[in-house]
C-alpha positions in Angstrom: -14.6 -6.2 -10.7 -10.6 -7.2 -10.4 -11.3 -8.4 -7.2 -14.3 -10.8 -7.8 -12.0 -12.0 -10.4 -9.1 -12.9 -8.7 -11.1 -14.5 -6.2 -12.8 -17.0 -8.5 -10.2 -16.9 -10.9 -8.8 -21.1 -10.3 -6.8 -22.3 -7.4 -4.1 -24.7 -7.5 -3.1 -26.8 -4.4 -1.1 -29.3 -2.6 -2.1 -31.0 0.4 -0.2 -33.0 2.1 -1.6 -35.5 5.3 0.8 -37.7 7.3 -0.4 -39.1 10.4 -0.4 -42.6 12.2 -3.2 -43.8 10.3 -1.0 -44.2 7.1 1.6 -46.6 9.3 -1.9 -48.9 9.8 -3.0 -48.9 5.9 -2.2 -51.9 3.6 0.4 -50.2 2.5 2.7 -50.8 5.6 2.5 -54.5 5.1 4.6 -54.1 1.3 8.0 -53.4 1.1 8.5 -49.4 1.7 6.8 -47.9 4.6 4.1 -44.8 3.6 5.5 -41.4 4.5 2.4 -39.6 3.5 -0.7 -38.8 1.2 -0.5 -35.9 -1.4 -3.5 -34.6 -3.6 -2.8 -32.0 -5.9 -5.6 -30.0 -8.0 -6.1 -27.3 -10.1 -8.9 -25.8 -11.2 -10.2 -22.9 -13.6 -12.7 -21.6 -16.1 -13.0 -21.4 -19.8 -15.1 -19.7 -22.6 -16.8 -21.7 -24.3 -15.2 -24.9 -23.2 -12.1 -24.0 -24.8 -10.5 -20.6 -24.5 -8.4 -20.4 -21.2 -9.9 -17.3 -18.8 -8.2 -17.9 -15.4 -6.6 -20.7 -13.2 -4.9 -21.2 -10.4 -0.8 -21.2 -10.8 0.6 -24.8 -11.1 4.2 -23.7 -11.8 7.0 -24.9 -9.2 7.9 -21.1 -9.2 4.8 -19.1 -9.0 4.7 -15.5 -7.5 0.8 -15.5 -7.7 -1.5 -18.0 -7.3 -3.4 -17.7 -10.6 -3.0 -16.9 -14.0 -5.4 -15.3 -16.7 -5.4 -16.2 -20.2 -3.6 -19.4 -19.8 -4.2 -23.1 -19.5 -2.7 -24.6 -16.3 -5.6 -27.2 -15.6 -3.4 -29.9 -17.3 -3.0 -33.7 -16.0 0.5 -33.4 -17.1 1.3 -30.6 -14.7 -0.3 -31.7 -12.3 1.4 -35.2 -12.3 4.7 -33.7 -13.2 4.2 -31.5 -9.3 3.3 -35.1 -7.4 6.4 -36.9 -9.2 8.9 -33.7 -8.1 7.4 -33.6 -5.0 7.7 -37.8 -4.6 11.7 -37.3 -6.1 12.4 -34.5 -3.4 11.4 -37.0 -0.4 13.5 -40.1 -2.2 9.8 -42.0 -2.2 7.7 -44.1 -4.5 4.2 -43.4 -5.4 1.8 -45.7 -4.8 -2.3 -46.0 -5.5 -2.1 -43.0 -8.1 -5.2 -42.0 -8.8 -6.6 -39.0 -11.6 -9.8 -37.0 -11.1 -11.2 -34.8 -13.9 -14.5 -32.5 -13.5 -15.9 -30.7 -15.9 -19.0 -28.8 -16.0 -20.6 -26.7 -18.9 -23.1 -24.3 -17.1 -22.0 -21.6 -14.7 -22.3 -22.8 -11.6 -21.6 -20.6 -8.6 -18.8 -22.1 -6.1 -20.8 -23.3 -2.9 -24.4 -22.2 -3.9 -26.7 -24.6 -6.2 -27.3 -21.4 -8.1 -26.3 -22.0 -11.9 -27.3 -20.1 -15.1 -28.2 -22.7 -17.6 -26.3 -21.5 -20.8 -24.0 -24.5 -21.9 -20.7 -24.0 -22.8 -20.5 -20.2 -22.1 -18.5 -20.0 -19.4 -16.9 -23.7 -17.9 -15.6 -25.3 -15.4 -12.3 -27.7 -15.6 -10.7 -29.4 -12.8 -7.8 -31.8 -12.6 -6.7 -33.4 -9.4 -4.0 -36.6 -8.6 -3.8 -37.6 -5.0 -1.2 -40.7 -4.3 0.7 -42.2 -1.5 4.3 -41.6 -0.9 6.1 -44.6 0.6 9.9 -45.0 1.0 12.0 -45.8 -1.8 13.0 -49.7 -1.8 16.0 -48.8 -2.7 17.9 -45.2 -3.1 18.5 -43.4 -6.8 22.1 -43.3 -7.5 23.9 -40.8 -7.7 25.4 -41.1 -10.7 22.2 -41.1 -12.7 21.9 -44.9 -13.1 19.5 -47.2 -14.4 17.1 -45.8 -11.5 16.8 -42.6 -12.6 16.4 -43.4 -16.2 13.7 -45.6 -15.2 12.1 -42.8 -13.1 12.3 -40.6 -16.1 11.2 -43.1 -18.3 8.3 -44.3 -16.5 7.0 -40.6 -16.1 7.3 -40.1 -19.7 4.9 -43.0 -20.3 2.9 -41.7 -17.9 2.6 -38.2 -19.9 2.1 -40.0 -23.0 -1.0 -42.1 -21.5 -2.3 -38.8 -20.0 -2.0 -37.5 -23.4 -4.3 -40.2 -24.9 -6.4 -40.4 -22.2 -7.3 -36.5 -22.2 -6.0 -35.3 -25.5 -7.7 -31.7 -24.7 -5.6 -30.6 -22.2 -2.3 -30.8 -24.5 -0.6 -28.3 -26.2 
């Protein structure tokens, strides 16, 4: 039983493509060249739509790859992992883009096979995929104005994300 529950407990990822094809996009005409395409989700289920069961691990740190009893299908986490991972390669993100599924009925991953009792047992998901491109110009390293606008502009961000899904904050 411990088993079947880890293994459809949630799953968080990062995947990461860089390939020619970016160096061809529209992107590649604008100032800062595209390093590479990121899309991170997270996923996991809930009783009755609200009470946190399991989900994959979204924390920088993580030992395992899920958690039980806690919320970490959150747009803010998510978009906070995109951003670090944008600030570690000195690059911009461009064509952000948010996805949110949610589904009410059990539905068995890969099968069509669902048991029709709404908001027993649900489904969240949260995914951001974006395009990293060189920075124009680099941070500087004495925490300047283009850090505080980085910070800045991801605490908008967070805020807008709180408006937009007010569920999935604290």
């Amino acid at each position: 039983m411990a088993a079947c529950a880890a293994l459809l407990a949630g799953c968080y990822s990062m995947d990461v493509a860089t390939n020619g094809a970016l160096g061809e996009s529209e992107l590649s005409m604008e100032e800062g060249a595209p390093l590479e395409h990121v899309v991170v989700s997270n996923y996991g289920w809930f009783l009755f739509n609200a009470i946190p069961l399991a989900c994959g691990n979204a924390e920088p740190d993580a030992i395992l790859p899920w958690k039980f009893l806690s919320n970490q299908v959150k747009a803010e986490l998510l978009h906070d992992r995109i951003m670090l991972r944008a600030a570690d390669r000195n690059a911009d993100v461009k064509d952000l883009a948010f996805f949110l599924d949610k589904q009410v009925t059990f539905d068995f991953p890969g099968t069509n096979f669902s048991i029709p009792v709404p908001y027993l047992l649900c489904y969240k998901e949260v995914q951001f995929s974006g395009v990293l491109t060189a920075r124009r110009k680099p941070a500087s390293p004495d925490g300047g104005s283009d850090v505080r606008d980085a910070k800045r502009t991801i605490d908008e961000m967070n805020r807008l994300l709180d408006r937009l899904n007010p569920e999935t904050t604290k």
